[in-house]
N, C-alpha and C positions, 0 to 999 in steps of 0.2 A: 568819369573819375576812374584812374587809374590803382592796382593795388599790388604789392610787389610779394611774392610769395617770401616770409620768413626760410631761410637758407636750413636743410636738413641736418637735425642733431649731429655731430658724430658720436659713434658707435664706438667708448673708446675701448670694449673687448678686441673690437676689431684692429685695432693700432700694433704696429710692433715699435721695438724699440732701439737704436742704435746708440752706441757710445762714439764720437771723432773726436779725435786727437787733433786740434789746429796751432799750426803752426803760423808765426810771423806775425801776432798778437803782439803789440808794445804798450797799451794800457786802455783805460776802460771803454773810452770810446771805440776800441779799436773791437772789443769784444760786443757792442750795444750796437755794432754795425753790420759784424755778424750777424748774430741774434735777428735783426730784421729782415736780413734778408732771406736769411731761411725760414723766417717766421710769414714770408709772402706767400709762400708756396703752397698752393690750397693741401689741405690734409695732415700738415706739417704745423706742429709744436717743439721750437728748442728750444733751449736756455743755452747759454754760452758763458762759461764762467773763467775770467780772465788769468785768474792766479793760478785753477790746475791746468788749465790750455786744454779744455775740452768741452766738444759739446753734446748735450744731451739731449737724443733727437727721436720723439712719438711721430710716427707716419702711417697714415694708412696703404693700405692695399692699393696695387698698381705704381708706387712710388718706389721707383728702385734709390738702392743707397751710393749708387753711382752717381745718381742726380743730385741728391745732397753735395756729393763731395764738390762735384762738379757748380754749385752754386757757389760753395766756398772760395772754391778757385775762381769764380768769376767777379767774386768782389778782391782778389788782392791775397785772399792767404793760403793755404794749404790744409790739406784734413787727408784725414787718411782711419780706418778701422784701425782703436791701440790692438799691440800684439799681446798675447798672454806676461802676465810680469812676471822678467823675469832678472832679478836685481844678485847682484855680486856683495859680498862682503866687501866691507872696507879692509883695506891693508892693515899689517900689523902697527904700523907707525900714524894709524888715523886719516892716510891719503886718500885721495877720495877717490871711488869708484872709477872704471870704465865707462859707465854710464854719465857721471854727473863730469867726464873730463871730455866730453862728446859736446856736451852742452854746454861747458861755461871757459874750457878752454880758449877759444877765438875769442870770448868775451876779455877773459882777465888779460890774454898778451896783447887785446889793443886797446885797454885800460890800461897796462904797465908802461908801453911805448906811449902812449898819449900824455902819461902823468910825469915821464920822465921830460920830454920834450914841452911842454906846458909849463911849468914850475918854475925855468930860466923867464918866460917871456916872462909870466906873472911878475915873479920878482922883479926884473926889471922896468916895469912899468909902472909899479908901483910904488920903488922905491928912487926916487930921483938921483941919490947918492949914488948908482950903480951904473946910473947911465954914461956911457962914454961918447965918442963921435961914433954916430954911424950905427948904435946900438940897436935902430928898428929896423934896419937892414937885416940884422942877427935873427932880430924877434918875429919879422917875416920868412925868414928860411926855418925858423924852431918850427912855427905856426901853422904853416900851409901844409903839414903834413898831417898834423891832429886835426885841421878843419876837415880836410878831404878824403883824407884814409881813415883817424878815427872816427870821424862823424859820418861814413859812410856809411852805415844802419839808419839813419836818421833820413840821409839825403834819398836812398833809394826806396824807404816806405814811403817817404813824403811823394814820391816820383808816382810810384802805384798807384795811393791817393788820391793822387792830383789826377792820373789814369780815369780813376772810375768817381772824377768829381765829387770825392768829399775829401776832409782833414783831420787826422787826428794829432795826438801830442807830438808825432814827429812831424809833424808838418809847420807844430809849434818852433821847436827847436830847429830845424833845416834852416826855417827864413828868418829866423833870429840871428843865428850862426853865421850864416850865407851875408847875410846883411849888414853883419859888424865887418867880416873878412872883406867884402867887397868894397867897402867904407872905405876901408885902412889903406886897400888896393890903390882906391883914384885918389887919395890924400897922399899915399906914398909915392907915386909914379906922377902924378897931374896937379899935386898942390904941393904946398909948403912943407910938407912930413917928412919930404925924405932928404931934405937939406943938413949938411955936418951942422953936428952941435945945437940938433932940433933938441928940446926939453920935451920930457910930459908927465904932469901931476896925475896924482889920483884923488878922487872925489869917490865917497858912502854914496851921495845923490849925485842927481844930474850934475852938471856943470856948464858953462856958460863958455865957451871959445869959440875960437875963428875957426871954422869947419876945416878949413884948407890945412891945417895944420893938427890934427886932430885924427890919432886912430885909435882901434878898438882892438889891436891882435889879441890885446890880454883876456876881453871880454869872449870871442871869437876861439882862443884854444881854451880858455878856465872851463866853459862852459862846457864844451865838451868833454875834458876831462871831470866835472862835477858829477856830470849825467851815468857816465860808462861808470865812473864810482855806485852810483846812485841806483845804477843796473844790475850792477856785478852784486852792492851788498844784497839785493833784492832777490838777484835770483837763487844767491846763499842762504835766505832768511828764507823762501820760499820753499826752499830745498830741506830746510831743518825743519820748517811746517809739517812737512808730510811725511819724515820721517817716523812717525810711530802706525803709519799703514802701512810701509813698508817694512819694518821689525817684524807687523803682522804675519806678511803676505812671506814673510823669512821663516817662520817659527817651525815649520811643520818638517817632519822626515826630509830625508832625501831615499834610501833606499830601504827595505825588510827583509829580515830575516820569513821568510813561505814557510810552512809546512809542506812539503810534498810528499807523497809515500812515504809520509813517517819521515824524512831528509828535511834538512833546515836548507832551502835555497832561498841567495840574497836576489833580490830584484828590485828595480825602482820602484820608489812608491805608486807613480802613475800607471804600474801594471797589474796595482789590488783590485780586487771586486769583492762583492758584496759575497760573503758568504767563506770568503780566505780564511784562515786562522793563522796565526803569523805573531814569533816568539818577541819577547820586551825582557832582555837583561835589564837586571841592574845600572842607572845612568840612562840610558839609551833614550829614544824620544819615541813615544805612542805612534806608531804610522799614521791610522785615520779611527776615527769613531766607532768602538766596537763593545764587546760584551767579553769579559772572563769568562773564560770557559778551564782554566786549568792555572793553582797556586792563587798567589795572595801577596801584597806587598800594599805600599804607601806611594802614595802619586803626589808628584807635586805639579802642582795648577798657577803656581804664582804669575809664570809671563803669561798668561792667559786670562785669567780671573782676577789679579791680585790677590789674592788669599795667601797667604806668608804661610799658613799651616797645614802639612800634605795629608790628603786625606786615606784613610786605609780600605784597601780591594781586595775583596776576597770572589766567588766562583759566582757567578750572577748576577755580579756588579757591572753597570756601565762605566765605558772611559773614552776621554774623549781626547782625539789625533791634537799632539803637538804637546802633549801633557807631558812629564819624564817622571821614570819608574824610579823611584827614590829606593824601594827595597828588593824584592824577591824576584825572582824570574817568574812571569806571565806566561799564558799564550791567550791570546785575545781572537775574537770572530768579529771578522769585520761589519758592521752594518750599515756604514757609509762611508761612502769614497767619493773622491773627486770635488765637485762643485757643492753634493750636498752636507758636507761635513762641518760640524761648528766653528771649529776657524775661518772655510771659505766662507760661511754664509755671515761670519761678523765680518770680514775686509771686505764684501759686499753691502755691508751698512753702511760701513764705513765710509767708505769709498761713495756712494748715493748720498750722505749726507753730506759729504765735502762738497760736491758737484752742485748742490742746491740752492736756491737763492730765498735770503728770508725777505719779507715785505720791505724793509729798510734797504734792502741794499736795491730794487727794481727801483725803487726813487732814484737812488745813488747813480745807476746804469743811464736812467733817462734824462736827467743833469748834463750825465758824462756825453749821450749822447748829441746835443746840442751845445755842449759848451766850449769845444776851438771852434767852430764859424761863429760863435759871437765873440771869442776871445779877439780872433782876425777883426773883426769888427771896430772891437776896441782899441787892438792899439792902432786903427786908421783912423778913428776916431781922434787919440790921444796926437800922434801925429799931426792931423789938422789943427786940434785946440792949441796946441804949442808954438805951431808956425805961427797961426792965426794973431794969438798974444804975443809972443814974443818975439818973433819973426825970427829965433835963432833955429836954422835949419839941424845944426849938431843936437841941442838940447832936444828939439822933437823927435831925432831920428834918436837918440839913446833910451828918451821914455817908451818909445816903444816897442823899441827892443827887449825892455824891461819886462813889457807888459807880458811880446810873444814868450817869454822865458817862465817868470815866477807863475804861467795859468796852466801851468800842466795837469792835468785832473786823476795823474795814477793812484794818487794817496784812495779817490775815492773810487777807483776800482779793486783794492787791495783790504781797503777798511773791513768788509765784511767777508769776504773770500779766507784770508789768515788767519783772520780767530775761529772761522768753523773748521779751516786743518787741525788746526793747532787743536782746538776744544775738545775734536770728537776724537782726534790721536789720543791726545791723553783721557779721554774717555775709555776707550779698548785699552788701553794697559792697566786704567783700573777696574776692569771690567763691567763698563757701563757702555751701550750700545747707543748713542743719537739717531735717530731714523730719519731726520730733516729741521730745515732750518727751522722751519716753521714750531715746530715743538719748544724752541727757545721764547718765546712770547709767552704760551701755554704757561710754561713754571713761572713764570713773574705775576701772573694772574693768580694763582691757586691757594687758597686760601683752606680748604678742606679735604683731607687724605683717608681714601678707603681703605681699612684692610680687611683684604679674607684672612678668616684667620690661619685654617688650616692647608699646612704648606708655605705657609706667608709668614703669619706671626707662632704658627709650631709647626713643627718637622712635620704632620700629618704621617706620623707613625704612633702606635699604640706603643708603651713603655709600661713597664711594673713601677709603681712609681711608690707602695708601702705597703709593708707585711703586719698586721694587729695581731696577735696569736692570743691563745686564749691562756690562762693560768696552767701550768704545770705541761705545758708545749712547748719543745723545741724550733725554736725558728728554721734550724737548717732542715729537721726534718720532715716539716711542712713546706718547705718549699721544694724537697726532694718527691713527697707522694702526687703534688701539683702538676710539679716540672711533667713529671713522668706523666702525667695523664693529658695535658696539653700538647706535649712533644708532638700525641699523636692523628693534632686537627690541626687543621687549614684555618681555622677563625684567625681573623685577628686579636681579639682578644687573647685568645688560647696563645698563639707565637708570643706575643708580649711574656705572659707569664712564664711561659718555656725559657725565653732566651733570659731574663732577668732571673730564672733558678737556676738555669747552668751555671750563671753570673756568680753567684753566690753562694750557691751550695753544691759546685762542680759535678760529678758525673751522675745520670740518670738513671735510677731502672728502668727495665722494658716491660709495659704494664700485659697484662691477660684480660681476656673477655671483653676489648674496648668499645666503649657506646656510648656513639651520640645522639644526644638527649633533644632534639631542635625545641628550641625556646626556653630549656633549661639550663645546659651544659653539657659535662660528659660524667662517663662514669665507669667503672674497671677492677679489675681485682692487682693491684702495687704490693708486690714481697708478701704474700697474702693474705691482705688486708681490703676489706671492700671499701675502695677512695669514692668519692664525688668530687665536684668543683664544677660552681655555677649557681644557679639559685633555684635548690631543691628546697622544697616548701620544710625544712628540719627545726626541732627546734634549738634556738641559739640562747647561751648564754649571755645574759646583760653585759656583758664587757665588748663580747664582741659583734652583737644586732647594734650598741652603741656605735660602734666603727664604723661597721656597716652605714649606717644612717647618715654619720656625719661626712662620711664619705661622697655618696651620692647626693648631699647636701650642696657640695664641692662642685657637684658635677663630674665626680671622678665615676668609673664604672667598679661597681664589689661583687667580689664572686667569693662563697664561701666555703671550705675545705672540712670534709667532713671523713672521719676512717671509723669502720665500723659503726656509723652511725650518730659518731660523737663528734662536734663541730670542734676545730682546730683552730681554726682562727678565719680572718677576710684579707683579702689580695685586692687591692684597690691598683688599676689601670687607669690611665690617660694620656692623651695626647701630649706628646712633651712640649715644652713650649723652648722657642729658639733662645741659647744663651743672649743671646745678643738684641733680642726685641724689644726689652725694657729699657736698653740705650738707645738703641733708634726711635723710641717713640719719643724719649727726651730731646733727640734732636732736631726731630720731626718739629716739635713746639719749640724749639728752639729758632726755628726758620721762619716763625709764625702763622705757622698750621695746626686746623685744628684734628686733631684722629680720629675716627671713626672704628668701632671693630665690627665688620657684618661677616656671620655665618648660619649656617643652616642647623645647626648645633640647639639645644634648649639652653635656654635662658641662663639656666642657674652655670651650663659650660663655660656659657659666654661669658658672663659676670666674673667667675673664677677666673679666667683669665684675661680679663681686662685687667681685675684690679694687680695681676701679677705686672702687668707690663704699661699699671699706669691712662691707663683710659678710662674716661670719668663713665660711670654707673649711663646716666644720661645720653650718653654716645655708642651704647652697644644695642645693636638690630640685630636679634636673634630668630631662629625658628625661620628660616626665610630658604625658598626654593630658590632652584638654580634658574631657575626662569626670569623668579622675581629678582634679582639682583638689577637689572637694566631698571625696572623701576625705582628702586630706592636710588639710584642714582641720578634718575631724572627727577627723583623731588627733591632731593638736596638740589637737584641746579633751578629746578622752580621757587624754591626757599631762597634763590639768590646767592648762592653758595658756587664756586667756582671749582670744582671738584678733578681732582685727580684720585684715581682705582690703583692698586696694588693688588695682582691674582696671579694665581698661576696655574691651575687647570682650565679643560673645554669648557667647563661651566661658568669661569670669568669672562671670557673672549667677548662677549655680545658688551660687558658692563665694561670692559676694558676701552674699546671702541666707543661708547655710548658718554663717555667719561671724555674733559676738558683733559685728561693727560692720563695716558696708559702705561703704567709700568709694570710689563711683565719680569716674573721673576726666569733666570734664566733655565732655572731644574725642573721648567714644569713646562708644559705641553706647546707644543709646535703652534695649535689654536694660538694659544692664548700667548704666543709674541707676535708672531703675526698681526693678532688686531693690538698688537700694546703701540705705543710712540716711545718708549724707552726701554730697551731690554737690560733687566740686572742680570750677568753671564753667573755669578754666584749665588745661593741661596741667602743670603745675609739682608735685613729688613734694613740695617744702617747702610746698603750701596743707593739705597732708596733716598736716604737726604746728601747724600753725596753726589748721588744725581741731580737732583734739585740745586741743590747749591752751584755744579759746573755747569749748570745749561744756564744759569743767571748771571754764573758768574763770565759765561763767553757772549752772550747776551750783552750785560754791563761793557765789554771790552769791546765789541761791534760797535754799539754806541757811542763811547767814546773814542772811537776809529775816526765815525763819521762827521760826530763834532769837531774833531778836529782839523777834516777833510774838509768840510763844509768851509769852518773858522777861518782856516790858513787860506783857501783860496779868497773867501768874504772879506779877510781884512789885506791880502798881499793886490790884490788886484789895484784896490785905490792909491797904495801906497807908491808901485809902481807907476800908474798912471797919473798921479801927482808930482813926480820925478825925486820920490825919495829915496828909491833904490840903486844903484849899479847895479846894471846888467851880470855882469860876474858875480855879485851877492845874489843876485837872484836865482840863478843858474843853482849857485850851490845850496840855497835855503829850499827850494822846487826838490832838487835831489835829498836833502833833510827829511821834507814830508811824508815819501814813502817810506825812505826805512825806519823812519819813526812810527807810521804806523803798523809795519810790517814786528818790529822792536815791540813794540805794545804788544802785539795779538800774541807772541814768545815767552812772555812771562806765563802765559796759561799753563806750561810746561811744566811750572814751578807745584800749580793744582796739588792738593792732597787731601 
């Protein structure tokens, strides 16, 4: 007995990875043919995805990328490494690009010429009124130049094809085309067709005549003209797909104003580094990702985040390249440039999710793959059954030309490719990040949402959040002896109460003898007066040990104010909680999810803010380590529970990952988007069911992509091999199906 060793893992550390650009793709088969052949090559994983024309290729070590391209070329198409993007604005009057007149130019002027000279035959052949002597003489001189010149995309991939022994839709279309033209040819020249004062009707379905007198120019130019229409709306519609990665990959500088020796010198953005400091007028756009270091102003984030409301910067604050300085003049220190800066690395989402193929559509591909050699099948199939029964040679050769025509399978290379442009475009302008298709399933599943609280569902900053003062005490002047003695500690605590008495009770004294107290507070001599603030063991009057109490009852934290000895009143702190958390958890249930709040907080914090933002008493896991989060996670999904995480620090990242859907928030730690599958670019807990809802709702749109790829080829195939189609219906109902579904995945645009 013989035993065959199992083939060695690969190692996919070891893998690199290449992006190709393939050219001379016409529809799914043509991409699911790729796909295989690069998919032989030992070491080698691609995907080849047909709508953006690229493939996405894992190789190991010793595989040069020469050899990929060079496979590509050996099946028929072209590849090449894409170049840096590098895209032109539109003209002021809407024209389109340099770029998109490279590409669809030769398309529309042999679509224009095609439809002009097409339209005569059509009409004439259809409309018997118009026919004169000698009219298909006319309709053969219209004709032979749309069959030959514009269908000549069609005839020379069918050629390559045929080259490297397989067929895709243009191979459909060539001998459809070829075969109505060639028809009309030996009718017109060797039968009865080209005699004066020949008639010819038109028939929806087949039709029954003497062959000899019997042509097809109308079917032979319509069709091509249908198709190049079919092309042309396609590769407009596919163009408008990707337009919101391309806004992206627009957004950011072009040049900066340097600092040099104290001199403002302008340079390209691609000449920053890490460490620059480089000035932001008023207007202007953020270079790259950096830190205030000099003034203060308001940024607005909208084409980047969507956030409609600019946020305000002052010396210490981070900001991020492509944002615009809505107030004051800056000077920022760069701390990323180039590839690693928030903008690049979201049009690298972006762009990776587009590219990616969800389980539906590898169906769709392997269909597409096998489906013109059976189509060629059928209509010889249909062919024969025709002759067979009915012995009219024209009726059988028009059904199957019917056939080769309406079984084009682009709708179902398109169906799922369009809606994840479209999806995850308009995901980055709302700023919500897609990481792959596959994450689209995940939201349709999930029925139960984590939140951490802090940073998630509140700012994770300390706030003053209420002043109790005791009987016959000035509010301003209790927050004045406070301010002043916190000003001068690092605690969190302490900054809260400082920056909510400047708030309030405007400018500070500068205290004497300051001392901190560890595990009490501090303590000082204010305008000379011996202050405290913290919890020195004093005794407190009943009004305000009540505050006290009910305060930390709250879960808020109380520190008590004491001058010369006499308590002044308590300063109750807590975590603020986000304007906006109590709406989003509304709408969280609204999607039919149920909330969770986990943090590492005591109970009674946790409870306080649930019931603020609407989470039932029942659903808050409090007191819990950052270790432990991975586990409550895994018994929510032991409990049967389909669970998606919402975090945003290192200590989410394990539960994020660990979690049926990760949504990191985008303000918080590198960790924890990385292991997230959906990054929200803004801190807002409501981009959290707006994500949910656009990954269902492009999800829902792929689907019905597919259904109706599937439908339209399941019910046109019979109808045509039944002989209830014209070939020219067919031709233009074929070209219908993709812009229709291409039309469908566009609406996602509409998303809000």
């Amino acid at each position: 007995m013989t035993s065959t060793a199992a083939p060695a893992p690969i190692d996919r550390a070891a893998l690199f990875e290449v992006e190709l650009t393939i050219g001379g793709m016409t529809c799914a088969s043509c991409a699911a043919r790729v796909e295989k052949k690069l998919n032989r090559l030992d070491g080698v994983t691609a995907t080849v995805n047909f709508a953006t024309e690229k493939a996405k290729i894992s190789y190991a070590d010793g595989i040069e990328v020469a050899d990929l391209i060079a496979t590509v070329v050996k099946t028929g198409y072209t590849a090449e490494a894409p170049p840096p993007p590098r895209l032109e604005e539109p003209g002021p009057d809407g024209s389109m690009t340099p770029e998109e007149d490279t590409e669809t130019a030769a398309l529309r002027r042999r679509l224009t010429v095609s439809s002009l000279l097409a339209l005569p035959v059509v009409l004439l052949s259809m409309v018997p009124a118009l026919q004169f002597d000698d009219w298909q003489w006319l309709s053969l001189t219209l004709a032979a130049p749309v069959v030959v010149w514009g269908g000549l995309p069609f005839h020379r991939a069918a050629f390559t094809n045929a080259r490297h022994g397989t067929a895709t839709m243009d191979t459909l279309v060539s001998v459809g085309t070829l075969a109505a033209f060639g028809w009309s040819l030996w009718a017109l020249f060797w039968g009865d067709a080209g005699m004066p004062g020949m008639r010819h009707g038109f028939d929806l379905t087949v039709s029954r005549t003497g062959g000899s007198g019997t042509i097809y120019l109308e079917v032979a130019a319509g069709v091509v003209a249908f198709i190049l229409l079919g092309r042309y709306l396609e590769a407009r519609s596919k163009r408008r797909a990707g337009a919101a990665l391309r806004a992206l990959l627009e957004l950011g500088a072009k040049d900066v104003a340097v600092l040099r020796d104290g001199r403002e010198v302008r340079v390209p953005v691609a000449r920053l580094a890490v460490g620059d400091r480089f000035v932001v007028r008023p207007g202007e756009k953020i270079a790259t990702d950096g830190t205030v270091v000099e003034g203060a102003s308001a940024i607005d984030a909208s084409m980047l985040t969507g956030e409609s409301v600019p946020v305000d910067v002052a010396v210490g604050d981070a900001v991020t390249g492509a944002t615009v300085n809505a107030g004051g003049r800056l000077v920022v220190e760069a701390t990323r440039v180039g590839a690693d800066t928030q903008l690049a690395r979201m049009a690298r989402l972006v762009e990776d999710a587009q590219n990616g193929k969800a389980e539906v559509q590898r169906l769709a591909d392997r269909v597409s793959g096998v489906f013109v050699p059976v189509v060629l099948l059928i209509a010889l199939g249909t062919f024969g059954v025709w002759l067979g029964v009915t012995g009219d040679t024209v009726a059988a050769f028009t059904a199957a030309v019917a056939v080769l025509i309406i079984a084009c399978p682009c709708a179902l290379g398109l169906a799922t490719p369009t809606a994840l442009m479209v999806g995850t475009g308009r995901g980055a302008q709302l700023g919500i990040l897609i990481k792959g298709p596959e994450v689209l399933e995940s939201t349709r599943r999930v029925d139960t949402v984590v939140l951490d609280k802090t940073g998630t569902v509140t700012t994770g900053r300390m706030a003053l959040q209420g002043v109790h003062v005791a009987e016959g005490t000035d509010e301003k002047e209790l927050l004045r002896l406070a301010g002043a003695l916190e000003h001068a500690s690092e605690h969190p605590v302490a900054r809260a109460v400082a920056a909510g008495a400047q708030e309030r009770a405007g400018v500070l004294p500068v205290p004497e003898h300051f001392q901190n107290v560890p595990g009490l507070g501090v303590r000082g001599r204010v305008e000379g007066h011996e202050v405290t603030v913290g919890r020195f063991p004093d005794a407190l009057p009943d009004t305000v040990a009540r505050a006290k109490t009910e305060a930390e009852a709250e879960g808020h934290t109380a520190v008590v104010v004491t001058r010369d000895g006499e308590a002044l009143g308590v300063l109750t702190v807590a975590d603020t909680i986000k304007e906006t958390s109590a709406e989003a958890v509304r709408e969280l249930r609204a999607l039919g999810l149920r909330p969770v709040l986990l943090t590492g907080d005591n109970r009674a914090v946790a409870e306080a803010v649930a019931r603020a933002v609407g989470v039932d008493a029942g659903d808050v896991i409090a007191e819990v380590l950052p270790q432990e989060k991975v586990d409550v996670v895994r018994r929510l999904q032991n409990e049967g529970r389909t669970v998606a995480m919402v975090g945003d620090g290192v200590n989410d990242a394990a539960a994020l990952a660990t979690a049926d859907l990760g949504l990191a928030m985008g303000t918080g730690t590198d960790a924890a988007i990385e292991a997230s599958d959906l990054t929200l670019v803004r801190g807002d807990l409501r981009v959290a069911a707006d994500a949910i809802r656009l990954s269902r709702r492009t999800l829902a749109t792929i689907k019905g992509n597919l259904v109706w790829a599937f439908g339209y080829n399941v019910a046109a195939l019979p109808l045509a091999a039944a002989g209830l189609l014209n070939p020219m219906i067919a031709g233009a109902a074929m070209a219908f199906s993709s812009v229709f579904v291409v039309t469908n995945s566009l609406r996602l645009r509409a998303f809000s």
